[in-house]
Backbone bond lengths (Angstrom), bond angles and torsions (degrees), N, CA, C in turn:
res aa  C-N    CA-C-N  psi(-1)  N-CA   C-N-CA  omega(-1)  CA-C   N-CA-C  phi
1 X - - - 1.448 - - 1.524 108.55 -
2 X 1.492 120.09 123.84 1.611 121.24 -175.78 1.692 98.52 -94.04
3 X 1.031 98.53 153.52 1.702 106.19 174.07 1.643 101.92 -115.94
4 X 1.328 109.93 162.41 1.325 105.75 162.78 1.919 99.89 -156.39
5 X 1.348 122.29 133.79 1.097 144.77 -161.17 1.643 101.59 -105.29
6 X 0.971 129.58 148.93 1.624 138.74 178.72 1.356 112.84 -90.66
7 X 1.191 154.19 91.44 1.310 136.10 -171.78 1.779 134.89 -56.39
8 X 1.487 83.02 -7.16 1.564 95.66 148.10 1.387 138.27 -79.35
9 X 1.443 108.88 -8.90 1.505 105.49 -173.39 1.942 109.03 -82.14
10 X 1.589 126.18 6.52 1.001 125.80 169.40 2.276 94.85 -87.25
11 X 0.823 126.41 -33.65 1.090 125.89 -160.41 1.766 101.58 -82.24
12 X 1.627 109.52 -32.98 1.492 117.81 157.01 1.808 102.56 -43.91
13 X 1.174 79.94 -97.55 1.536 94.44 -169.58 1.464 111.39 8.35
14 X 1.963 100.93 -82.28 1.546 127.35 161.13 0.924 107.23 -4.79
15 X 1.340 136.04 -75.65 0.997 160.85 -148.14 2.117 116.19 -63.85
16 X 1.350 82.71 -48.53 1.454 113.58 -165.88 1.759 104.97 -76.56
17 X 1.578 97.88 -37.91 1.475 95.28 172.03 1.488 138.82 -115.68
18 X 1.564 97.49 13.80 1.631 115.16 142.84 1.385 122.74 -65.83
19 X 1.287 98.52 -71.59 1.679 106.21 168.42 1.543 123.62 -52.73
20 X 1.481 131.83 -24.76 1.259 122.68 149.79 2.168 112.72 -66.38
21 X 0.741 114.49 -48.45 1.595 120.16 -172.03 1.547 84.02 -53.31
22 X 1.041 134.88 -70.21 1.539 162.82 -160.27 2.143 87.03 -45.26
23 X 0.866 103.33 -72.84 1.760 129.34 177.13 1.611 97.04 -37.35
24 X 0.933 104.21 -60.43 1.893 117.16 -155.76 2.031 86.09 -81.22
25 X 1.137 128.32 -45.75 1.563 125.26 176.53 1.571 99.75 -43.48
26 X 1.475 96.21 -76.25 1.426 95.60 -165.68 1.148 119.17 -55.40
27 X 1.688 129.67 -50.81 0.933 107.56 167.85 1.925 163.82 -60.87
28 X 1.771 77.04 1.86 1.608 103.59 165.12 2.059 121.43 -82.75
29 X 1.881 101.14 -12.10 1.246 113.90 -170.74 1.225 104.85 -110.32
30 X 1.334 128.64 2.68 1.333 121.11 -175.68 1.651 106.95 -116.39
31 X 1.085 132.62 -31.84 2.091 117.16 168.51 1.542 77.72 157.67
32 X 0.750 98.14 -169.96 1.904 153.10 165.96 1.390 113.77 -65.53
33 X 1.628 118.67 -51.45 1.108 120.71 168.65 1.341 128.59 -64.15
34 X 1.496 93.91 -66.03 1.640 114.39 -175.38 1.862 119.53 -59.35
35 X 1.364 94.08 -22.96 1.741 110.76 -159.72 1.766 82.06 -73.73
36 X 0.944 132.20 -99.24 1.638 132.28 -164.69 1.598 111.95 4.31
37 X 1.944 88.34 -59.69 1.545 101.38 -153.21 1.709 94.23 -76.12
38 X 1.335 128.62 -34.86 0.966 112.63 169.06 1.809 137.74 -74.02
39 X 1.473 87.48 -9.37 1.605 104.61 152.83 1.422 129.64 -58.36
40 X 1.090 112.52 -47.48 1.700 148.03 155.82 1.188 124.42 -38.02
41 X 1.646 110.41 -64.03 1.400 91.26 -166.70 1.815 104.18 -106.02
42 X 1.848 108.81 3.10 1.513 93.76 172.13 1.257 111.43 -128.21
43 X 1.247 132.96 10.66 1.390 148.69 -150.16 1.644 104.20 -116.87
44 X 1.710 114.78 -49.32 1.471 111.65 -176.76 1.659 96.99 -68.12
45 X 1.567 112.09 -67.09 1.475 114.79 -167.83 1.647 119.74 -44.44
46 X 1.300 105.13 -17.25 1.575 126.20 -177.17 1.736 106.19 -69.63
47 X 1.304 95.20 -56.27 1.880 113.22 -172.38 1.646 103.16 -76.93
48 X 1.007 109.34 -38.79 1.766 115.24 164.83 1.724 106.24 -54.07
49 X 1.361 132.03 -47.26 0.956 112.08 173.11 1.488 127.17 -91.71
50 X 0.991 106.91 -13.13 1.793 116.37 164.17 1.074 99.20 -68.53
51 X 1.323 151.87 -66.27 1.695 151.78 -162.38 1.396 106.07 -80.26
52 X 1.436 127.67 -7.19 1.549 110.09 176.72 1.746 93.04 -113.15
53 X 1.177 114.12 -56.40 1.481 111.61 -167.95 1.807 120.49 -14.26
54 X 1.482 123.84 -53.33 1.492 135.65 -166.77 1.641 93.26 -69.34
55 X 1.574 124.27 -15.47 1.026 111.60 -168.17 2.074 105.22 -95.45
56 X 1.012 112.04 -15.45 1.596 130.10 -169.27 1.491 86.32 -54.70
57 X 1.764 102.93 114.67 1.421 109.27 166.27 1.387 120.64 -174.29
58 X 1.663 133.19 141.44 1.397 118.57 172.87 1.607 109.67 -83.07
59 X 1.158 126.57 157.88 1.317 121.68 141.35 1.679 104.59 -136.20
60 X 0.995 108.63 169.31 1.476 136.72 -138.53 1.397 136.66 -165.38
61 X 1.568 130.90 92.48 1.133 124.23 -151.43 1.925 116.24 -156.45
62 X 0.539 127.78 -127.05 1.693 116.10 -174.96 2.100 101.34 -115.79
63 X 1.318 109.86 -5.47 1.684 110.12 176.28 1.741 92.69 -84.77
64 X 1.396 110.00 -55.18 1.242 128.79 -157.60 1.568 147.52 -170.98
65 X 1.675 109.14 -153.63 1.952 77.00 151.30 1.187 99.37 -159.81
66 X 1.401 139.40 140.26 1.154 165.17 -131.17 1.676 113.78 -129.22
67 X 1.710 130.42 92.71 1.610 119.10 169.01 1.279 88.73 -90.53
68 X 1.656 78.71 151.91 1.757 111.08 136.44 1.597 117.87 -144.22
69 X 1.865 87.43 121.57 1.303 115.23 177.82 1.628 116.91 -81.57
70 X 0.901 89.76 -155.55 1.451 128.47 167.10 2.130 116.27 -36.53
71 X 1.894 71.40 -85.71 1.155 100.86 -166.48 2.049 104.80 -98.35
72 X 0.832 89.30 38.85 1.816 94.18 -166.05 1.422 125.16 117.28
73 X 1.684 131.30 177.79 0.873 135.65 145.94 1.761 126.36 -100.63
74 X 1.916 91.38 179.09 1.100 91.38 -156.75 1.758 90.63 -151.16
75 X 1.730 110.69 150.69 1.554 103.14 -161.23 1.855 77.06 -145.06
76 X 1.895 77.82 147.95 1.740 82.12 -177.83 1.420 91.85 -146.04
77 X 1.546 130.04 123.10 0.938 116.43 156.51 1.665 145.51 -76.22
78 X 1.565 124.28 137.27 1.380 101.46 -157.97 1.643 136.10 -48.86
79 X 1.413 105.44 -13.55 1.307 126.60 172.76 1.717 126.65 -58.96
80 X 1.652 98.78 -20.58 1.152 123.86 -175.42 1.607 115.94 -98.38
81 X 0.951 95.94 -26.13 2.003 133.48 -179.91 1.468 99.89 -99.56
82 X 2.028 97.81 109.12 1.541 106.37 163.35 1.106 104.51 -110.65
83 X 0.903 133.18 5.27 1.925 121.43 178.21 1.637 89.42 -164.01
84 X 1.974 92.13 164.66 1.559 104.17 162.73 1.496 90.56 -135.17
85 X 1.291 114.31 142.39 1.614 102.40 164.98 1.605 108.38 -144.94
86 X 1.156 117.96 -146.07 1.763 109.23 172.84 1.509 99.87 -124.49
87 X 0.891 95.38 139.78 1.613 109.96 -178.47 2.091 110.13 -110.30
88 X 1.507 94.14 121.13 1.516 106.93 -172.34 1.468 115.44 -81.33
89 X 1.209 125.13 90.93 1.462 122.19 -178.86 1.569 125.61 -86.52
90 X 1.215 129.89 77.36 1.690 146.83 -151.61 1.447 82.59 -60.80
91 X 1.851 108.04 151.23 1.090 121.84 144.13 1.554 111.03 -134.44
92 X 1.501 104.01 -141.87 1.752 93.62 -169.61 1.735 101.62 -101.66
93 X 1.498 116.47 -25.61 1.429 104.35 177.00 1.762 115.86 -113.65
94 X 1.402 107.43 -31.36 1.540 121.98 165.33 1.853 125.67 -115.91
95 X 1.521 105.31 157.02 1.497 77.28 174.72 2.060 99.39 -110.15
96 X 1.347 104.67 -164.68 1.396 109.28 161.42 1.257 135.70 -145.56
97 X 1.160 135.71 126.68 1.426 134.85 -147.78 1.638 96.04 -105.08
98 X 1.332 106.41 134.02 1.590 136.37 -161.16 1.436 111.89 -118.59
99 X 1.571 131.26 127.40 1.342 123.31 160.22 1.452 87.45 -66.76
100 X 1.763 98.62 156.30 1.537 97.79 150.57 1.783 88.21 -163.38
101 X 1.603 90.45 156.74 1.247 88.79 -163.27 1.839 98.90 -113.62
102 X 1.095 123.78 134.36 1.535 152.01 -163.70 1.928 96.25 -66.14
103 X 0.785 134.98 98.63 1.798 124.46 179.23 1.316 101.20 -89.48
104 X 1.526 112.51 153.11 1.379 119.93 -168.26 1.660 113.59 -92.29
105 X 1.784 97.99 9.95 1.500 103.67 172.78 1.602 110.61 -113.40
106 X 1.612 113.15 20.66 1.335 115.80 175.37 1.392 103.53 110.42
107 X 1.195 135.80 -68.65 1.394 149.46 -169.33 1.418 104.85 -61.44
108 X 1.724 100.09 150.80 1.654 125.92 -172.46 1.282 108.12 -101.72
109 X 1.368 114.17 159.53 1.661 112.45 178.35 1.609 96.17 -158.10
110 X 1.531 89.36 99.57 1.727 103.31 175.72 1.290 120.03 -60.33
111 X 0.984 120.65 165.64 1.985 112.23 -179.18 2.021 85.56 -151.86
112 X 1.826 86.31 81.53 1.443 97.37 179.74 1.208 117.57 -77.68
113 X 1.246 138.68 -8.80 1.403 141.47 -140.19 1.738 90.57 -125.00
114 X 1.480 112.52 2.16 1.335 109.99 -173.12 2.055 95.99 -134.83
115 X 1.121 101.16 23.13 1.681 127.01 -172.56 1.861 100.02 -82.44
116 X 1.543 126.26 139.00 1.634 146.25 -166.30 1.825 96.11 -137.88
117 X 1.505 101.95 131.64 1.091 95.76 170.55 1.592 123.65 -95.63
118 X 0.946 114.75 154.13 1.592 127.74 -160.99 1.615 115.92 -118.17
119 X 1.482 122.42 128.25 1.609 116.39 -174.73 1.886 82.45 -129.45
120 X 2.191 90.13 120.60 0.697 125.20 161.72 1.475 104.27 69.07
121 X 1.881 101.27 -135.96 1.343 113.74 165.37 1.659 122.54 -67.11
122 X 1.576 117.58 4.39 1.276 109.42 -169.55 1.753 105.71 -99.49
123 X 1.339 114.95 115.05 1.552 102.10 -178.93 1.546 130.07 -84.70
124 X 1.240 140.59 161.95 1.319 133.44 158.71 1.389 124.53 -54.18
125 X 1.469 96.73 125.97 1.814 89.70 -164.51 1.751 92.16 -101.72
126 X 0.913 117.58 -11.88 1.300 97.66 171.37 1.838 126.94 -77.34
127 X 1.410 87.65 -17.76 1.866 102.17 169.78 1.179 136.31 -82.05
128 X 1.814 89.36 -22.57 1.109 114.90 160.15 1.656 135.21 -72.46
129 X 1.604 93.04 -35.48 1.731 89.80 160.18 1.356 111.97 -47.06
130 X 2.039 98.58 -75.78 0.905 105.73 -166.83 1.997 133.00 -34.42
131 X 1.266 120.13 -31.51 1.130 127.45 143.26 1.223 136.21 -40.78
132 X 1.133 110.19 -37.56 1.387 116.86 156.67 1.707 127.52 -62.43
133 X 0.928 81.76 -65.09 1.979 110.66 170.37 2.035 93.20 -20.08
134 X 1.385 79.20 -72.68 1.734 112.49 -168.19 1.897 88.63 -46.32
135 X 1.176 110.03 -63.78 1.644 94.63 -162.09 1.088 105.23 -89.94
136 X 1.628 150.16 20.50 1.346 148.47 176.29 1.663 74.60 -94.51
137 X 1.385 127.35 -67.52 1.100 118.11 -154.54 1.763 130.24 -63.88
138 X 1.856 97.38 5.02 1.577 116.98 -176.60 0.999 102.00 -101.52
139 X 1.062 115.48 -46.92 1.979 121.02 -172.67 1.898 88.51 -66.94
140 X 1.119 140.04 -65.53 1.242 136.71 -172.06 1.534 115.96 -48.04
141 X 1.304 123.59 -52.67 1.487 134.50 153.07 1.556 125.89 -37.25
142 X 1.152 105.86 -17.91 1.878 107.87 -171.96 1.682 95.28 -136.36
């Protein structure tokens, strides 16, 4: 089974436990009242991404292939999986290039948390392996 890690998920993390430290300050400087809610609404989502981030990863192997996002994981076996390709997600100044994997009941399944950003016509070549990776390892499986 190959794994593959996002090299953003150290910059998550970072991320996750400034803004909690950041959360827990303020909410020691603001009362009784205010401190909870500001516990609440920047402090949980904060520790959610500090405690999941190290975990953001595909693996991938001859059963199937296995994310973990965000908000959980998710397991697909290749049998279930007819294509992998990259999926183009536009915004207003950059875009971002997405595994996503093709289901054999119609429906897509992004693997955002494993997402490279992209300017213009130039694509992510590292997403682009990884796309590869993913469908060398489907066509070999079936």
């Amino acid at each position: 089974m190959k794994k593959r890690r996002p090299p953003s998920a150290f910059g998550y993390f970072l991320t996750g436990v400034v803004c909690l430290l950041l959360a827990v300050l303020m909410a020691f400087g603001a009362g009784k009242v205010i401190g909870p809610v500001v516990l609440l609404l920047l402090g949980v989502p904060s520790a959610l991404l500090a405690l999941r981030a190290p975990t953001f990863a595909v693996s991938y192997g001859p059963a199937g292939v296995r994310y973990v996002g965000l908000f959980g994981s998710r397991f697909h076996p290749w049998s279930d999986v007819r294509e992998v390709r990259v999926a183009v997600l536009t915004g207003a100044i950059y875009s971002s290039d997405v595994p996503e994997l093709v289901l054999t009941s119609g429906t897509t399944d992004q693997l955002l948390m494993l997402g490279g950003q992209s300017w213009g016509r130039i694509r992510n070549r590292r997403v682009a392996r990884l796309v590869t990776d993913l469908e060398a390892a489907r066509t070999a499986a079936s």
